[in-house]
C-alpha positions in Angstrom: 22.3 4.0 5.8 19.6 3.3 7.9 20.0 -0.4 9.2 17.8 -2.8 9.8 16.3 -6.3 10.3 14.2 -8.9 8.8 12.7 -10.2 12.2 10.6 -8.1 14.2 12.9 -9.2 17.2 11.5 -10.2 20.2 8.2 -7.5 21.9 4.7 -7.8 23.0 3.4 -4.4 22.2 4.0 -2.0 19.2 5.5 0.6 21.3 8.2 -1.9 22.7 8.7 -3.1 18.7 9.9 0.1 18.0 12.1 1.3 21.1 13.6 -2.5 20.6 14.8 -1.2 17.5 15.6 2.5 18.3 17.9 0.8 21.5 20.0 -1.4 19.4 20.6 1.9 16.8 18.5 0.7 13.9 16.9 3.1 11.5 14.3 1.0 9.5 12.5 -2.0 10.5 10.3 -4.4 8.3 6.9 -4.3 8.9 5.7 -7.3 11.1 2.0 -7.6 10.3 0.3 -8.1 6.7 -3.1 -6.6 5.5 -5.5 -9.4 6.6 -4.4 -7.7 10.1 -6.8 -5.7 12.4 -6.4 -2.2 11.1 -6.4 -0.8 14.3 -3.2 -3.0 15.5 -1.2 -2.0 11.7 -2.3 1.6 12.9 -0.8 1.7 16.4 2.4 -0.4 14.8 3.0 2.3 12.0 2.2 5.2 14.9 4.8 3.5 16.8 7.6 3.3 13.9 6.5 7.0 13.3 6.8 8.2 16.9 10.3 6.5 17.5 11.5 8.2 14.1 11.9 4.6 11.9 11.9 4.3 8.4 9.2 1.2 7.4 11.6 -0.3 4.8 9.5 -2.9 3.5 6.4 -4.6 3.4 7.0 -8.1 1.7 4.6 -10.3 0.2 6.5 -13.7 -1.2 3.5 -15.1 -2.7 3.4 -17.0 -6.2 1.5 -13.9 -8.3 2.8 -16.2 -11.5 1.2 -19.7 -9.9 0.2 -22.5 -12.9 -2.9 -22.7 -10.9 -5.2 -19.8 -11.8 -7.1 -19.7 -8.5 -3.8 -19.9 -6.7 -2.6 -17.1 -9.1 -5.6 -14.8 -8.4 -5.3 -15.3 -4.8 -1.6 -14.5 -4.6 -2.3 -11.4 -6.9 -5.1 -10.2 -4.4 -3.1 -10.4 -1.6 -0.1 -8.5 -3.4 -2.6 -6.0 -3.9 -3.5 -5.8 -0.2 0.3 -5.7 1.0 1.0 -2.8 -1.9 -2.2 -1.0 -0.6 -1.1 -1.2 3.3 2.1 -0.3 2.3 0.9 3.2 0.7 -1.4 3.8 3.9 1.7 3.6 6.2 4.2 4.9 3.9 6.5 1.8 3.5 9.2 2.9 1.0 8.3 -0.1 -0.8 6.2 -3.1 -0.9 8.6 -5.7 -2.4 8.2 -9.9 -3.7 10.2 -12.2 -6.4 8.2 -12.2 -9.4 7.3 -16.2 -8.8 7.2 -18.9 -11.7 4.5 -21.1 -13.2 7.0 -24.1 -14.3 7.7 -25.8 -11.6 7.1 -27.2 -7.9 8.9 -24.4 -6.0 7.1 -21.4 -6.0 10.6 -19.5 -6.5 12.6 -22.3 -8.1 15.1 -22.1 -10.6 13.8 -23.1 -14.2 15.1 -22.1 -17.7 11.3 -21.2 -18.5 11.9 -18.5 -16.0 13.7 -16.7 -18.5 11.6 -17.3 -21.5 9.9 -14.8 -23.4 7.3 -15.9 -21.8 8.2 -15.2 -18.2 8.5 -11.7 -19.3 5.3 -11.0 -20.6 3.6 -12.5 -17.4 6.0 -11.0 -15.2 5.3 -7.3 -16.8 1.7 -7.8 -16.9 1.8 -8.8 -13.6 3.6 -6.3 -12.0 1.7 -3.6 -14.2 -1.8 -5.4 -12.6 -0.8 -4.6 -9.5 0.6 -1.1 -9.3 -2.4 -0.3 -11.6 -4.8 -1.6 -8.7 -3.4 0.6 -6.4 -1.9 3.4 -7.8 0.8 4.2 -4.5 1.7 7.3 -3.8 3.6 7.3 -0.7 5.2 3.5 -1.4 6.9 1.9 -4.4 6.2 -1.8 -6.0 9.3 -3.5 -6.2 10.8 -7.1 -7.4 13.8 -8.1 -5.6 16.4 -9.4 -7.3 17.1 -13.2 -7.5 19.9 -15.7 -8.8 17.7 -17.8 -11.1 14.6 -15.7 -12.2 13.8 -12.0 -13.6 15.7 -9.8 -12.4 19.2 -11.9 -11.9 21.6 -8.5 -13.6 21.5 -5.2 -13.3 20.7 -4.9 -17.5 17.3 -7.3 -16.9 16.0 -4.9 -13.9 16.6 -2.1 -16.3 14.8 -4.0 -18.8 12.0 -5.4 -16.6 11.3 -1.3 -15.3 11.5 0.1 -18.7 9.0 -2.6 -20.0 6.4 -2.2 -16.8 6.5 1.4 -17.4 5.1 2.7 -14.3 6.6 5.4 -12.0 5.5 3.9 -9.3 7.7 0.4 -9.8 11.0 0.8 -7.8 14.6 -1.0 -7.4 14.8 -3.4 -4.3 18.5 -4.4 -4.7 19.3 -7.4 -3.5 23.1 -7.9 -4.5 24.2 -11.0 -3.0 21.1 -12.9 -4.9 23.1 -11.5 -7.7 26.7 -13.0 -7.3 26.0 -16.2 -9.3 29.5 -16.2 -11.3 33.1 -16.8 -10.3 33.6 -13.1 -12.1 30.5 -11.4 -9.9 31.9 -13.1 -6.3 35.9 -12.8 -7.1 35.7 -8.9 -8.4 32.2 -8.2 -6.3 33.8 -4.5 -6.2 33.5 -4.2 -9.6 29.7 -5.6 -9.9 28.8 -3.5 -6.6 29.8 -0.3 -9.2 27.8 -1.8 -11.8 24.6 -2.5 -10.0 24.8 1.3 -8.6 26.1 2.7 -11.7 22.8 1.7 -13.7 20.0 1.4 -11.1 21.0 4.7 -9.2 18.1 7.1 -8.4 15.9 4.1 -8.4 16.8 1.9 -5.7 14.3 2.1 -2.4 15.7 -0.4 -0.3 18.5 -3.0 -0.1 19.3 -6.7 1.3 22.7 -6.7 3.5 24.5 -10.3 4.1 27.2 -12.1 2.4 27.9 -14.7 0.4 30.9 -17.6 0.5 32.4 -19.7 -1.9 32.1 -23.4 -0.7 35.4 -25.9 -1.4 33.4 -28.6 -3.1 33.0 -28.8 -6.6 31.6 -27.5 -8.6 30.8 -23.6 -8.6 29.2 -23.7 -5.4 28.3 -20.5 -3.3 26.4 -20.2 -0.1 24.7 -17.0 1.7 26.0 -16.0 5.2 25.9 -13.6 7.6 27.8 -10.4 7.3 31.7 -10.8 7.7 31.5 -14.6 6.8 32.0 -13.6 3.4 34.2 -12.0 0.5 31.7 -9.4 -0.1 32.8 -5.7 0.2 30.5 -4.6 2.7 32.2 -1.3 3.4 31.8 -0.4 -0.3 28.1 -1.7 -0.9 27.0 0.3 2.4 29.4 3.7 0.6 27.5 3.0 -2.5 24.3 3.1 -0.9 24.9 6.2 0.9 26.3 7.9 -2.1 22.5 6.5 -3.5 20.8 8.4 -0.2 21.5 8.9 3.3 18.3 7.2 4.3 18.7 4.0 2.3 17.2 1.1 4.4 19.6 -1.8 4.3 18.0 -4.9 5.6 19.8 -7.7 7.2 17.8 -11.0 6.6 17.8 -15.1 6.4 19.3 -15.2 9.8 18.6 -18.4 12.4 17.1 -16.2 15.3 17.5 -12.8 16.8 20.9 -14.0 18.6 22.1 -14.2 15.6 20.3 -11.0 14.6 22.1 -8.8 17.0 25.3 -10.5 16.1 25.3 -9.2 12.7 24.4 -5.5 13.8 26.8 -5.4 16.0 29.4 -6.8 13.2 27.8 -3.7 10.7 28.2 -0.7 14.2 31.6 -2.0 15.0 32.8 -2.0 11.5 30.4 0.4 9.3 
């Protein structure tokens, strides 16, 4: 496992970016600027990461590529295209987004269209546009997974990169966006083993946090920081070394970097 963070922590130069994160006994970092950046500064930032020995996990986008609006939609699909072709020049081991929705106000909302035949013919055209743009060598395109819209199993990311059919389209595994059942958070064990058993040797990069079931009614469950849940961290970070000894494992959605360096030391202590 090589740990890491969603928040570039607190640093004023590139250099101190990286030795923050070497100090605190991280092994991957997410990549803090995006392609509209001065090349020179994502240059010194991905010699820095390189120098200090740290894995560039991910370069996000989380832009509507699916957006009703087709201007908005070609925007967010050029820029998509920008983050996949940064990631390849610095070697991010992927360059990852939701897929998006056209069907309602929240650019990643729950809908039932999202699920609709229709959904899946954008979303594999889409994500098929893209890679094709760029053709990555050194990075993979990937769609995390998510709790109401392609992929929300294991079986519909198998489906969504059999249907894309690119080599170049990878597995960012996401499993807590995932737990939306009483049967996938009460036996989570059980869905970690099925998540690995049928994306294994295509995962790139994983989300770490947890997730708690609230008291209210009805079926109600909320994300958290690691060790506030019922997740089975120990076995989802086993899994993922079984997967590769390198895998990034990025913890994210936290308030600020106190709360940051909490949860790392929660995963050293424990993990």
């Amino acid at each position: 496992m090589l740990l890491g963070t969603s928040s570039p922590l607190s640093h004023s130069t590139p250099q101190e970016w990286a030795e923050r994160h070497v100090s605190l006994g991280l092994g991957s970092v997410v990549f803090p600027l995006d392609c509209n950046a001065d090349p020179a500064l994502i240059d010194e930032y991905a010699k820095a990461a390189d120098d200090a020995g740290l894995v560039i996990a991910e370069v996000g986008i989380w832009k509507n590529m699916l957006a009703a609006d087709p201007q908005e939609r070609q925007s967010m699909t050029e820029y998509a295209i920008g983050q996949l072709r940064m990631a390849d020049r610095i070697g991010a081991k992927c360059c990852v987004n939701v897929i998006g929705t056209p069907y309602g106000p929240r650019w990643d909302g729950g809908y039932r269209d999202n699920f609709s035949e229709e959904a899946w013919q954008l979303a594999v055209a889409k994500v098929r546009e893209i890679i094709d743009a760029v053709h990555p060598v050194r990075t993979k395109f990937s769609i995390e997974s998510m709790p109401w819209m392609i992929p929300s199993s294991p079986d519909e990311y198998l489906r969504l990169i059999e249907e894309v059919d690119r080599p170049e389209f990878g597995v960012h595994l996401d499993v807590v966006n995932m737990v939306t059942s009483p049967e996938r958070y009460f036996f989570n064990d059980r869905f970690l083993h099925e998540c690995f058993d049928k994306l294994g040797g295509k995962i790139v990069s994983c989300h770490l946090k947890d997730v708690r079931l609230l008291p209210d009614y009805t079926f109600q469950l909320q994300e958290c920081a690691c060790g506030e849940g019922r997740l089975d961290i120990g076995l989802f970070i086993s899994l993922a070394d079984k997967e590769s000894e390198r895998m990034p494992m990025i913890i994210e959605h936290l308030a600020d970097d106190e709360a940051y360096l909490a949860s790392i030391r929660y995963i050293k202590e424990r993990f």
